[in-house]
PAVOBA-137415 format. One record per residue: residue in one letter; x, y, z of N, C-alpha, C, O in turn. Coordinates in nm, 4 decimals. Atoms other than C-alpha are relative to their C-alpha. Example, Ala and Ser with C-alpha at 12.3 -4.5 7.8 and 13.67 -1.06 7.14 Angstrom:
residu	n_px	n_py	n_pz	ca_px	ca_py	ca_pz	c_px	c_py	c_pz	o_px	o_py	o_pz
A	0.0890	-0.1190	0.0000	1.2300	-0.4500	0.7800	0.0900	0.1200	0.0000	0.1936	0.1181	0.0665
S	-0.0820	-0.1190	-0.0060	1.3670	-0.1060	0.7140	-0.0770	0.1090	0.0730	-0.0261	0.2198	0.0899
END
This chain:
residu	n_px	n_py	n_pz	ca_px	ca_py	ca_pz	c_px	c_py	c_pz	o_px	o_py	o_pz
X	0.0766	-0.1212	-0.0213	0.2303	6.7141	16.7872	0.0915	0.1030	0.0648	0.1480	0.0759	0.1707
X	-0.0157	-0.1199	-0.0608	0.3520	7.0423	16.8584	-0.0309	0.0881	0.0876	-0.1495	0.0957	0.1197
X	0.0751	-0.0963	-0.1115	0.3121	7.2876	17.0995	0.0078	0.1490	-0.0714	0.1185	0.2027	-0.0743
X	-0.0259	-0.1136	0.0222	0.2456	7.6109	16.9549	-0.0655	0.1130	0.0847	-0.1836	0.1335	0.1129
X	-0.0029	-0.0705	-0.0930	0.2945	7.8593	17.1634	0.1195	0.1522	-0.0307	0.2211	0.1649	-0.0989
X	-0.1166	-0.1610	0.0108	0.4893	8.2219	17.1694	0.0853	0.0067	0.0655	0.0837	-0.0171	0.1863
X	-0.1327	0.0235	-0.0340	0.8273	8.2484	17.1855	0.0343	0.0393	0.1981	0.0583	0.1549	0.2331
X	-0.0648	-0.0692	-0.1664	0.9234	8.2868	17.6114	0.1064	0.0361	0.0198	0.1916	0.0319	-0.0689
X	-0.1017	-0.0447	-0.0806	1.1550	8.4106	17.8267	0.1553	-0.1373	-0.0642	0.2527	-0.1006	-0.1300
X	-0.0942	0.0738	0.0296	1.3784	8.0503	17.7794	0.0578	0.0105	-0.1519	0.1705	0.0096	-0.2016
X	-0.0168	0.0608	0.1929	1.3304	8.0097	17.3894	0.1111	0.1484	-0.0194	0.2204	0.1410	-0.0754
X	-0.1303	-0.1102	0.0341	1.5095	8.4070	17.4002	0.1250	0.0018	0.0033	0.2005	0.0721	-0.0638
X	-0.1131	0.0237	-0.1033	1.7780	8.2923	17.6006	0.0724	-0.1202	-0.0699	0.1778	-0.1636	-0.0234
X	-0.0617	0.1263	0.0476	1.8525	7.9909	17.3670	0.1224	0.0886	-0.1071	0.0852	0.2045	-0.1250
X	-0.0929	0.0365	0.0933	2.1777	8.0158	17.1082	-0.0630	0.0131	-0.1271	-0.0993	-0.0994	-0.1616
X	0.0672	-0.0095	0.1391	2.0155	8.1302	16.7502	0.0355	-0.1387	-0.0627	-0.0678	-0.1658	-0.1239
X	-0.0359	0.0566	0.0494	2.1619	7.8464	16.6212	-0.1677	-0.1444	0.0572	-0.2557	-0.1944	-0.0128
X	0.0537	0.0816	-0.1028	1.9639	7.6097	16.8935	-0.1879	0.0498	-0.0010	-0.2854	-0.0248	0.0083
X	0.1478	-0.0496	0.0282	1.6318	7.8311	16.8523	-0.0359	0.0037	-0.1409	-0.1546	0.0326	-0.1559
X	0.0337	0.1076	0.1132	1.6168	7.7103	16.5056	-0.0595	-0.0439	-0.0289	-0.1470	-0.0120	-0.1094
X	0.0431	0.1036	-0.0362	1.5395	7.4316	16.5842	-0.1453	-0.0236	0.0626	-0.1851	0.0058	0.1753
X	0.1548	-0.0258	-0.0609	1.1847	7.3840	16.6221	-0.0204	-0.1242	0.1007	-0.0821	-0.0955	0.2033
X	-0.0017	0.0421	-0.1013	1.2085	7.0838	16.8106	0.0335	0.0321	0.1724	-0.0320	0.0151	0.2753
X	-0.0628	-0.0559	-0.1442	1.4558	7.2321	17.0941	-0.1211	0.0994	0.0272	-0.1965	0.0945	0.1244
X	0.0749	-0.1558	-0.0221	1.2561	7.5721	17.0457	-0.1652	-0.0867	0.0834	-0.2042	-0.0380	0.1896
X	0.1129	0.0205	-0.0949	0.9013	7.3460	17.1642	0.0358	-0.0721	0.0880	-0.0477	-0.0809	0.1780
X	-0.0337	0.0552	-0.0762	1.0851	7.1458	17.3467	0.0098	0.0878	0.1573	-0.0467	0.0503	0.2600
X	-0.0301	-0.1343	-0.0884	1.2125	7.4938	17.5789	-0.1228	0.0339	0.0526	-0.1486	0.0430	0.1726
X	0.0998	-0.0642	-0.0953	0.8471	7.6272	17.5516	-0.0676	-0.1062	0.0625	-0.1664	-0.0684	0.1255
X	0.1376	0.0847	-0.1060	0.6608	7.3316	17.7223	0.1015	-0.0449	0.1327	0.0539	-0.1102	0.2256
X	-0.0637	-0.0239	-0.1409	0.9108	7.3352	17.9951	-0.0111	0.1543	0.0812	-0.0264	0.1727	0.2019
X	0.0495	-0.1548	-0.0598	0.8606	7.7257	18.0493	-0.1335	-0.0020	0.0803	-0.1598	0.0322	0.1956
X	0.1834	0.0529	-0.0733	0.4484	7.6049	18.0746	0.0499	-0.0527	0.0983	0.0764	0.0268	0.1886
X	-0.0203	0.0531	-0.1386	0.5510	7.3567	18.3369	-0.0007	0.0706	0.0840	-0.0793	0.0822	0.1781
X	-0.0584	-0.0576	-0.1417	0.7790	7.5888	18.5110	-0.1235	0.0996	0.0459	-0.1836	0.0869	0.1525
X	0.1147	-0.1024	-0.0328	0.5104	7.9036	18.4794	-0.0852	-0.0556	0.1311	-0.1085	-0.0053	0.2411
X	0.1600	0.0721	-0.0996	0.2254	7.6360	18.6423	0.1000	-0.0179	0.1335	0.0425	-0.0022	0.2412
X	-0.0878	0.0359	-0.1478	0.4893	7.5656	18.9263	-0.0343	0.0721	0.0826	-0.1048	0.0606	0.1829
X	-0.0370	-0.1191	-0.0593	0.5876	7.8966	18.9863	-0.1283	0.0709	0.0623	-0.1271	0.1519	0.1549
X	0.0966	-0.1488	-0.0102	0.2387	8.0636	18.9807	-0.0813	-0.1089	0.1838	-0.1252	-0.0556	0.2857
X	0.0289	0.0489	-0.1297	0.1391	7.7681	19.2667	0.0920	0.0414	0.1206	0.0507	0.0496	0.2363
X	-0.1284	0.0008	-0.1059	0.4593	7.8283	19.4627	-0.0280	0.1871	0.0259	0.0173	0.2463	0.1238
X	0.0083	-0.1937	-0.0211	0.3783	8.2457	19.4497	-0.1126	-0.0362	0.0954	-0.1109	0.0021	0.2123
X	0.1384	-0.0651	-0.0882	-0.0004	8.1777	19.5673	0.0330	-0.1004	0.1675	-0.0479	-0.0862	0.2592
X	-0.0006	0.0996	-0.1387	0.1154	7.9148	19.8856	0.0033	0.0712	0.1277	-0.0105	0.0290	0.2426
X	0.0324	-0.1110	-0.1322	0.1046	8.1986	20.1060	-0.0945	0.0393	0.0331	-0.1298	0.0516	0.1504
X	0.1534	0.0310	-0.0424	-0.2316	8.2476	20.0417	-0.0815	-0.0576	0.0632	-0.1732	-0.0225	0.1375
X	0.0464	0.1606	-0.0483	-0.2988	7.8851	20.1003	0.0044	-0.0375	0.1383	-0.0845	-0.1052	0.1900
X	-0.0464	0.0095	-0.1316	-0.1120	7.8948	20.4529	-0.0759	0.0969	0.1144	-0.0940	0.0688	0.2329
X	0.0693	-0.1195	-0.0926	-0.2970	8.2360	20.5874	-0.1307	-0.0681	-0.0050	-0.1769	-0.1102	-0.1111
X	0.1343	0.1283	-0.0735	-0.6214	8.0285	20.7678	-0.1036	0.1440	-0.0427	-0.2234	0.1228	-0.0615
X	0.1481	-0.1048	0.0805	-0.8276	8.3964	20.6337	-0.0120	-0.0109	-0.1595	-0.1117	0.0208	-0.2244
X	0.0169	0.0455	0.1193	-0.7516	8.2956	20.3104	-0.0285	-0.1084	-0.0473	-0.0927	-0.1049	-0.1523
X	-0.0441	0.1550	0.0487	-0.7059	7.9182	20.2629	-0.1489	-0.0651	-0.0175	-0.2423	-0.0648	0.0627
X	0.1199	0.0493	0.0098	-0.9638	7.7313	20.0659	-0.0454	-0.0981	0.1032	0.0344	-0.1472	0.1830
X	0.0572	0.1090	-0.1389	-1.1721	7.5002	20.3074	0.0727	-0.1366	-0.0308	0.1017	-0.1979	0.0719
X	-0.0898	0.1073	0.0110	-0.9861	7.2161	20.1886	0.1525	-0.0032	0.0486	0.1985	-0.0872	0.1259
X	-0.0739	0.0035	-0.0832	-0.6690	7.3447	20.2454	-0.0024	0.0319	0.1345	0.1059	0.0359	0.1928
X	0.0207	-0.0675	-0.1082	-0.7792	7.4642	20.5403	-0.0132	-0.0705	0.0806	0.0315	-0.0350	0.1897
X	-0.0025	0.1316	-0.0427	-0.8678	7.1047	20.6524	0.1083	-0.0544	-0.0117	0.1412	-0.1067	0.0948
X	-0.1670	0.0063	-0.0039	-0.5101	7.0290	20.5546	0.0600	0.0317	0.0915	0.1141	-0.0504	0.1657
X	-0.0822	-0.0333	-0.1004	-0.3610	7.2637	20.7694	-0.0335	-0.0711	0.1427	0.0572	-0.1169	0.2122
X	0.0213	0.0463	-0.0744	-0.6029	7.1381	21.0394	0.0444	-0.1425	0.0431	0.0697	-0.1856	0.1556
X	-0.0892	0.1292	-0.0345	-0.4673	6.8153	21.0152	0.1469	-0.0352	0.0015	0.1858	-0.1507	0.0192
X	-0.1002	-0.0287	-0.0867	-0.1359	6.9167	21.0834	0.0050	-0.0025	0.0988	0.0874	-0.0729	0.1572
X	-0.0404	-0.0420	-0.1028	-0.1912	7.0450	21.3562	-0.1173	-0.0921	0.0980	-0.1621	-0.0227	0.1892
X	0.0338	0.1092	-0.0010	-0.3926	6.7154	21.4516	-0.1502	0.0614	0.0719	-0.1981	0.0239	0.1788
X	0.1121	-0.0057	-0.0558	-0.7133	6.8918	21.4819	-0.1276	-0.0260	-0.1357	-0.1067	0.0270	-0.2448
X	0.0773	0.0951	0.0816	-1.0088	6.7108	21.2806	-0.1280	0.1211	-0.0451	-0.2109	0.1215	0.0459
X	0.0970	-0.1001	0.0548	-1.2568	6.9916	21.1144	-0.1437	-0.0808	-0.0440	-0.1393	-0.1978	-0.0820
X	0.1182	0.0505	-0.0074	-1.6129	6.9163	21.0847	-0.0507	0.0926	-0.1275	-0.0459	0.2131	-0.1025
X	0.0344	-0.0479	0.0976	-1.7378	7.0281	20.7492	-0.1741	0.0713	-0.0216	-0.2321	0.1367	-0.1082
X	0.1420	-0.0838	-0.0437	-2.0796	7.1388	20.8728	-0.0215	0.1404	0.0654	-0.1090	0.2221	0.0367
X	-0.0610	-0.1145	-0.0355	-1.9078	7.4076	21.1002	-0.0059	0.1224	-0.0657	0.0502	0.1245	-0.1752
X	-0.0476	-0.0972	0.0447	-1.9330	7.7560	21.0374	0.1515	0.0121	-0.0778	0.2521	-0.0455	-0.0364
X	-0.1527	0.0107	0.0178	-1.6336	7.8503	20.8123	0.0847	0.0777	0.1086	0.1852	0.0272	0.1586
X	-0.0746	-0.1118	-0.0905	-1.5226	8.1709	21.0464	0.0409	-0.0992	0.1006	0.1632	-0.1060	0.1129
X	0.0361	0.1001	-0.0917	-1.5745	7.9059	21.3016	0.1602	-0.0908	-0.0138	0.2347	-0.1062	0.0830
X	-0.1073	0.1198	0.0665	-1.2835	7.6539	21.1109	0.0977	0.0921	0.0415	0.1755	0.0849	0.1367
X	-0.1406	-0.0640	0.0180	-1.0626	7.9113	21.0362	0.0822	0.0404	0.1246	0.2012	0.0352	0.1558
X	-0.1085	-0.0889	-0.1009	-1.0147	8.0935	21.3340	0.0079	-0.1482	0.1659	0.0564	-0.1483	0.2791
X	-0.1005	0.1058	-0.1353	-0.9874	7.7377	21.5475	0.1243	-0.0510	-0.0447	0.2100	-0.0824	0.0378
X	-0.1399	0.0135	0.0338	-0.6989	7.6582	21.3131	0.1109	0.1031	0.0203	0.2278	0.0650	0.0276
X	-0.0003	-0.1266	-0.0321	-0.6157	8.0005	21.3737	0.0932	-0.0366	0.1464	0.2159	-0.0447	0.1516
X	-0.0533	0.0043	-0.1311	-0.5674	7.9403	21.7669	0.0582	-0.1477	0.0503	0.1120	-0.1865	0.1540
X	-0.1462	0.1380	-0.0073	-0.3957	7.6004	21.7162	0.0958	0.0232	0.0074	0.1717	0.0178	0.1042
X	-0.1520	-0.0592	0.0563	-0.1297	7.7186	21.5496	0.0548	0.0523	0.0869	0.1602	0.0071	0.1316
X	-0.0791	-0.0679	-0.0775	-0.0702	7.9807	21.7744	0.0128	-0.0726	0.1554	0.1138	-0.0461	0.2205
X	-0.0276	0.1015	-0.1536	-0.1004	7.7438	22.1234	0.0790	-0.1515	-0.0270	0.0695	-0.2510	0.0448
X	-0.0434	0.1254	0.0304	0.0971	7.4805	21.9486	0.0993	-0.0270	0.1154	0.1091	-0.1418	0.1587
X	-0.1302	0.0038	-0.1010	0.3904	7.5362	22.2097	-0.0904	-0.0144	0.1304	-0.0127	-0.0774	0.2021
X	0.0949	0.0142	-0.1212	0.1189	7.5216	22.5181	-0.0414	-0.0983	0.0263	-0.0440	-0.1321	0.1446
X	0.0661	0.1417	0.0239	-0.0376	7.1970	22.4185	0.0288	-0.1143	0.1281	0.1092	-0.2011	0.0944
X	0.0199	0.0406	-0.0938	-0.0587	7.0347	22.7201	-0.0156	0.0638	0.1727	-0.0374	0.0155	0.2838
X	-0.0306	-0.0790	-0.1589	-0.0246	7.2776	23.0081	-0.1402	0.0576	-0.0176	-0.2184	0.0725	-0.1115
X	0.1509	-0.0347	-0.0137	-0.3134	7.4031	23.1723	-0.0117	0.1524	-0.0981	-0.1182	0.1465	-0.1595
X	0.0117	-0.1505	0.0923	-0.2900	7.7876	22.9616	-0.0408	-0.0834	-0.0942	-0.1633	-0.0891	-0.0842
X	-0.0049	0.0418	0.1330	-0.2890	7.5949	22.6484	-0.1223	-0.0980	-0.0163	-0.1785	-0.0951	-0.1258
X	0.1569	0.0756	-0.0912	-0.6147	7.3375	22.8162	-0.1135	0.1223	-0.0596	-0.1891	0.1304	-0.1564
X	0.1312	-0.1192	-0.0421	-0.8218	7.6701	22.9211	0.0015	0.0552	-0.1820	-0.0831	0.0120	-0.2603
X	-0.0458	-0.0805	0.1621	-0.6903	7.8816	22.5439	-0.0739	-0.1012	-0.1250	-0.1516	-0.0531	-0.2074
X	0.0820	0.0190	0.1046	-0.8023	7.5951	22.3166	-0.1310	-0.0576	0.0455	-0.2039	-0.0324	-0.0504
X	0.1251	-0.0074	-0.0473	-1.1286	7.4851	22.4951	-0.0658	0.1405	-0.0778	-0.1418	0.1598	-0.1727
X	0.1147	-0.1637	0.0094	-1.2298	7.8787	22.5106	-0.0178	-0.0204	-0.1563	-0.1279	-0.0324	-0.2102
X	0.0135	0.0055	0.1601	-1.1406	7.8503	22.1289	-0.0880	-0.0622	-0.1313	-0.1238	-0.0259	-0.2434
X	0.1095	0.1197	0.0907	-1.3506	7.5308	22.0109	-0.1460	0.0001	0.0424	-0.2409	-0.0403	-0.0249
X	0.1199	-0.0110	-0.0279	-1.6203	7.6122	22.2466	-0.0586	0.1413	-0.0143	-0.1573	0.1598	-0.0856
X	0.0519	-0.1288	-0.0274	-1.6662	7.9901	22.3322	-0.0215	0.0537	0.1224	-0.0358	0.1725	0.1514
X	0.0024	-0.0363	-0.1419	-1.6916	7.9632	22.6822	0.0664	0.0365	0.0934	0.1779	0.0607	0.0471
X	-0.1417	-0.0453	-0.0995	-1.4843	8.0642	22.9813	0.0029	-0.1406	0.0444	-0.0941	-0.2140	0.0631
X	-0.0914	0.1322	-0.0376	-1.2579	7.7630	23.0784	0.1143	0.0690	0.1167	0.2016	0.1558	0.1186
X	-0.1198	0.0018	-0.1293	-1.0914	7.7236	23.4240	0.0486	-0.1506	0.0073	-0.0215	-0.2516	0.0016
X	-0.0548	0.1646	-0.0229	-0.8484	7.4186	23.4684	0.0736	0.0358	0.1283	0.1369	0.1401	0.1443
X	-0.1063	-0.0192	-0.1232	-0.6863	7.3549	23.8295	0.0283	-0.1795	0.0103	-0.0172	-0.2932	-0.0030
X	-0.1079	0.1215	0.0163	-0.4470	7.1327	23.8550	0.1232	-0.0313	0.1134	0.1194	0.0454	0.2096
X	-0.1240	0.0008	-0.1587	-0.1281	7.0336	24.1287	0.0954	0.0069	-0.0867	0.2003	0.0183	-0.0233
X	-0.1066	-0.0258	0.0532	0.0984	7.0653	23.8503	0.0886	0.1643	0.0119	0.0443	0.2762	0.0374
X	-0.0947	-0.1146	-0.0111	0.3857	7.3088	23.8503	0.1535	0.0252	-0.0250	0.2381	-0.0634	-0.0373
X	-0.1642	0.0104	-0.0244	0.7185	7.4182	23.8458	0.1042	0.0151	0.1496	0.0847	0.1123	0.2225
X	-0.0650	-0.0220	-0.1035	0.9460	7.4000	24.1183	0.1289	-0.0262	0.0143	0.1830	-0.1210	-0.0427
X	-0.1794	-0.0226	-0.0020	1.3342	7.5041	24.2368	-0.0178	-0.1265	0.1153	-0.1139	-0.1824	0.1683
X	-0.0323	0.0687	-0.1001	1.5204	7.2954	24.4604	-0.0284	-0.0079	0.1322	-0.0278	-0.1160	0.1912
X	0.0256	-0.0666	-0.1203	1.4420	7.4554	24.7645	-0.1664	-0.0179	0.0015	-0.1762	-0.1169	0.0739
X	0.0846	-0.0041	0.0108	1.1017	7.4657	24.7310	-0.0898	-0.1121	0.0315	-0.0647	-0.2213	-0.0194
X	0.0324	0.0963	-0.0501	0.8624	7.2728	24.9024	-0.1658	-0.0637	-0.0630	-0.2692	0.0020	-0.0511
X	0.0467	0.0264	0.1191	0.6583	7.0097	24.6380	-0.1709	-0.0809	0.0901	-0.1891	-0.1738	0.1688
X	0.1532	0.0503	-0.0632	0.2782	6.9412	24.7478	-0.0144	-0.1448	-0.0528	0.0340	-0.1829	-0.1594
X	0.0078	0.1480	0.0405	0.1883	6.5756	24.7355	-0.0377	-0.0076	-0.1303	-0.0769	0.0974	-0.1811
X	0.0878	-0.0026	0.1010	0.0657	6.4303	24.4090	-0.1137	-0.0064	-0.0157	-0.1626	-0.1067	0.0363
X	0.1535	0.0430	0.0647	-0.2870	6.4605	24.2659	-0.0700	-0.0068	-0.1329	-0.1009	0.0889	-0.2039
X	-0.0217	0.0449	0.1690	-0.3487	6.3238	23.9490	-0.1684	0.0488	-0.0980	-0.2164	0.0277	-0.2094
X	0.1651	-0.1047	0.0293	-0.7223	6.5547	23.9550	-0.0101	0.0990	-0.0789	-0.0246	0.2024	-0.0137
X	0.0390	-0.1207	0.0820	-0.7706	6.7899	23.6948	-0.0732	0.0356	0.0012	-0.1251	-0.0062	-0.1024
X	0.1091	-0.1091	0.0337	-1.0433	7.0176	23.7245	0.0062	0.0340	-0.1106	0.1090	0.0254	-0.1777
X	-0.0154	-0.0570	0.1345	-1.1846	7.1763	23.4183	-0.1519	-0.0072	0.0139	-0.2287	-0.1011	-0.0071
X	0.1195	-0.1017	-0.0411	-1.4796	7.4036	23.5172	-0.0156	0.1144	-0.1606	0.0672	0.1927	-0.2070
X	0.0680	-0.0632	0.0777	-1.6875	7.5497	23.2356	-0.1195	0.1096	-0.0343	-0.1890	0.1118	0.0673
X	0.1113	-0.0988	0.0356	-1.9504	7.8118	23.1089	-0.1230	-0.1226	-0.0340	-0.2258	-0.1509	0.0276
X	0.0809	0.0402	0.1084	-2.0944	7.5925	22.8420	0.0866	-0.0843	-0.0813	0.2066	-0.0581	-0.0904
X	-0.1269	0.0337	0.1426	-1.9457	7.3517	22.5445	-0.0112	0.0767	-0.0787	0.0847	0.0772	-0.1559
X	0.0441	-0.0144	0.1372	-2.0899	7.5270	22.3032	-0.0991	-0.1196	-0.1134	-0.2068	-0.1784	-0.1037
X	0.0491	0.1021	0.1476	-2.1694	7.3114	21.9770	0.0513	-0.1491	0.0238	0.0191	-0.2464	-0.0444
X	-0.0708	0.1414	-0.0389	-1.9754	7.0212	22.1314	-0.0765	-0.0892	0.1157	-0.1499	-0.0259	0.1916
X	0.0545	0.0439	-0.0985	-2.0960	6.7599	22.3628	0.0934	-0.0391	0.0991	0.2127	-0.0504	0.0712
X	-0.1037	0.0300	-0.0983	-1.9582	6.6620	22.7111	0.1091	-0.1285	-0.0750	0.2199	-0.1617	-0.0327
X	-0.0585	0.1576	0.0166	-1.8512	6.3300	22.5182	0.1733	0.0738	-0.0669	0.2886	0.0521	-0.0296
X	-0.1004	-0.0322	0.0529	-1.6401	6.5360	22.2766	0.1072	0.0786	0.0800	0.2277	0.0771	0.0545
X	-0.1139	-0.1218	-0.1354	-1.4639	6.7880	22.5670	0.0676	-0.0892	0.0544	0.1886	-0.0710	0.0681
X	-0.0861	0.1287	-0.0997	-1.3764	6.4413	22.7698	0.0805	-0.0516	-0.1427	0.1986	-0.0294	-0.1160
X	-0.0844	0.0542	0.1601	-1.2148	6.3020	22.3869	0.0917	0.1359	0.0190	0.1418	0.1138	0.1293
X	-0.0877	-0.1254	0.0186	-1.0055	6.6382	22.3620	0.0348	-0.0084	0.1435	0.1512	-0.0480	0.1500
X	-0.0995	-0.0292	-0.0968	-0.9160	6.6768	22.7090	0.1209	-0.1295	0.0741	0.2230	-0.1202	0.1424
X	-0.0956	0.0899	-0.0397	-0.7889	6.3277	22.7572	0.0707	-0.0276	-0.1174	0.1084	-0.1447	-0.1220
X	-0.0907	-0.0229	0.0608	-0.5906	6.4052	22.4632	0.1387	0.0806	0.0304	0.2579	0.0639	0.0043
X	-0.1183	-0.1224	-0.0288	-0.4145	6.7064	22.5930	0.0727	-0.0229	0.1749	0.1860	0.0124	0.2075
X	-0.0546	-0.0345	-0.1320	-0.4048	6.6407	23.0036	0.1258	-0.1349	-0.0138	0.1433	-0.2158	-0.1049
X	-0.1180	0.0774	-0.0020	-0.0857	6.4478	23.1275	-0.0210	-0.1559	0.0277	-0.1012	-0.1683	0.1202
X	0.0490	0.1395	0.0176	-0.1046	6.0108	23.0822	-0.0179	0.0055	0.1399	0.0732	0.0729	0.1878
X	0.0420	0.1082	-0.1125	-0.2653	5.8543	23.4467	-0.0808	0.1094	0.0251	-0.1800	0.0583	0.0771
X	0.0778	-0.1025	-0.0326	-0.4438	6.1988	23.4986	-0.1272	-0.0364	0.0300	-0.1530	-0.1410	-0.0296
X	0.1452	0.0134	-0.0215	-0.8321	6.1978	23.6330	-0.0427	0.1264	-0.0236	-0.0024	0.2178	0.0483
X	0.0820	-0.0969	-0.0074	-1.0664	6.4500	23.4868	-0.1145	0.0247	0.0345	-0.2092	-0.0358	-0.0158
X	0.1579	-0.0176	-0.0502	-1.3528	6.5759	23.6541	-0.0631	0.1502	-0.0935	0.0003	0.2558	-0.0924
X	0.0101	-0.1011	0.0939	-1.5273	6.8142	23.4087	-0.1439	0.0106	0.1254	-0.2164	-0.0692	0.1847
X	0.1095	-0.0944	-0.0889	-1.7589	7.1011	23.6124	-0.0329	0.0872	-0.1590	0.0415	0.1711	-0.2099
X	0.0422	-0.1277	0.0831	-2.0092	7.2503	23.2973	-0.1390	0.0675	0.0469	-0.2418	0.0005	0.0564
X	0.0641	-0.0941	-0.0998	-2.2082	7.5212	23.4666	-0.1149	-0.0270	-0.0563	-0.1891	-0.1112	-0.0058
X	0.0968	-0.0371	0.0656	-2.4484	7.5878	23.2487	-0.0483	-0.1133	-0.1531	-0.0220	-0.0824	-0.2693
X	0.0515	0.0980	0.0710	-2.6123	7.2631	23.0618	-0.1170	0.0484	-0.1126	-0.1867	0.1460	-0.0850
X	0.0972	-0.0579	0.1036	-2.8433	7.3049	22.7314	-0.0981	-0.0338	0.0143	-0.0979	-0.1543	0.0395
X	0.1208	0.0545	-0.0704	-3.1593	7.2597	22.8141	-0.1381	-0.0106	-0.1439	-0.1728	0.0847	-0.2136
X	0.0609	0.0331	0.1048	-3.3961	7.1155	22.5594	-0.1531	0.1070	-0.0016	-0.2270	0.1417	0.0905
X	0.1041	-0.0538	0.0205	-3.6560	7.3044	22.3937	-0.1815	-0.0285	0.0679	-0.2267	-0.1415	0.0496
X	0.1209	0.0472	-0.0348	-4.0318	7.3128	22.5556	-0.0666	0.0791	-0.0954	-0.0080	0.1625	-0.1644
X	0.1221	-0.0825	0.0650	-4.3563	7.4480	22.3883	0.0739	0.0481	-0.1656	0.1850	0.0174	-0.2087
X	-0.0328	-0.1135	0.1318	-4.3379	7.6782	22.0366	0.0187	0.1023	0.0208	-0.0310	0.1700	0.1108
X	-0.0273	-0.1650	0.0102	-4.2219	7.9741	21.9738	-0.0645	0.0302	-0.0706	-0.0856	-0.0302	-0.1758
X	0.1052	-0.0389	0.0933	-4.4677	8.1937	21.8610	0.0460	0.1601	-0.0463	0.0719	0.2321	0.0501
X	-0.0717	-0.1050	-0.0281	-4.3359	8.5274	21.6975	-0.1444	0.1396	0.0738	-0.2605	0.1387	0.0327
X	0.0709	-0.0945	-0.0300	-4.5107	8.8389	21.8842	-0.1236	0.0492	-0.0626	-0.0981	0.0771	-0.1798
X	0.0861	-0.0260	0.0879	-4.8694	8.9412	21.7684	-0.0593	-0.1027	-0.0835	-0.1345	-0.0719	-0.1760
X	0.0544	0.1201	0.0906	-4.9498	8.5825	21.6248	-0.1414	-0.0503	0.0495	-0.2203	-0.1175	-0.0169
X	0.1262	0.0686	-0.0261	-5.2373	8.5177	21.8541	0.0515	-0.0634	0.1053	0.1711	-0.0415	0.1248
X	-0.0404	0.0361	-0.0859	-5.2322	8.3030	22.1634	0.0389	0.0541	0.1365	0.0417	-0.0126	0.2399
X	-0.0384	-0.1081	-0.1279	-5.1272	8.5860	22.4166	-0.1246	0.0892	0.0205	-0.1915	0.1221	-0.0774
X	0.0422	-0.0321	-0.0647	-5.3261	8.7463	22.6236	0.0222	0.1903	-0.0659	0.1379	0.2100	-0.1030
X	-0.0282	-0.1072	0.0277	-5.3622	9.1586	22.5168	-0.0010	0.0732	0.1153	0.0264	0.1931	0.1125
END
């Protein structure tokens, strides 16, 4: 079987003698197809890589690079822009900035971490150890305390103790909501 197809870019470029040849000549164009299908993936991979573009699959890809696990129920805006602030705190990833930065990011809330860690010169005089991490919250958000303690004893430093402070707990629904004007209220 043949490939018939219109002469390309390669088959032009062949030796008249060599384009002839109808073998070489389909032989040339179904390597051009190949290359084309390559090329036209290898043009759009920039697409693929920008987290406002990238289909949700790759997008779960990238997330698992950057060893964070996407939940396919999630808002997409939601996905994107926590792969989004991975990426960019990849160099932080363990220090308290990089703690407070992706918290705020996965949850939405304000995140304080205090910690005894630090840097210090020679001279400088080094406070005992305390292996206590604070990590004072708003809210999780969409996450539960279980999942914040899973993520933070990912990121804080090995023998560490976290004490998680979240201010503001979700508090389960009472009664119905009734919308305005339905009856039930008092005029």
């Amino acid at each position: 079987m043949t490939i018939s197809a219109s002469r390309g870019r390669l088959v032009d470029q062949l030796p008249r003698v060599m384009a002839a040849d109808p073998v070489l000549r389909d032989f040339v164009t179904a390597f051009e197809q190949v290359h084309d299908t390559v090329r036209e993936r290898i043009d759009a991979i920039e697409f693929q890589m920008d987290t406002g573009l990238a289909s949700p699959e790759m997008l779960a890809y990238l997330g698992s690079w950057l060893g964070v696990m996407l939940e396919p129920t999630d808002p997409a805006d939601y996905r994107r822009s926590l792969v989004r602030e991975v990426g960019k705190l990849l160099g932080w990833r363990g220090t308290r900035y990089g703690v407070e930065a992706l918290l705020q990011a996965a949850t939405g809330a304000r995140v304080t971490v205090i910690d005894a860690g630090g840097v210090y010169g020679s001279g400088d005089q080094v406070p005992p150890p305390d292996p206590v991490v604070v990590v004072q919250m708003d809210h999780t958000g969409h996450l539960t305390e279980k999942q914040v303690m899973a993520f933070l004893q990912s990121e804080v430093p090995l023998g560490a103790r976290i004490q998680l402070d979240v201010r503001f707990q979700a508090q389960p629904a009472r009664g119905r909501a009734r919308p305005p004007g339905s009856g039930g209220e008092s005029a």
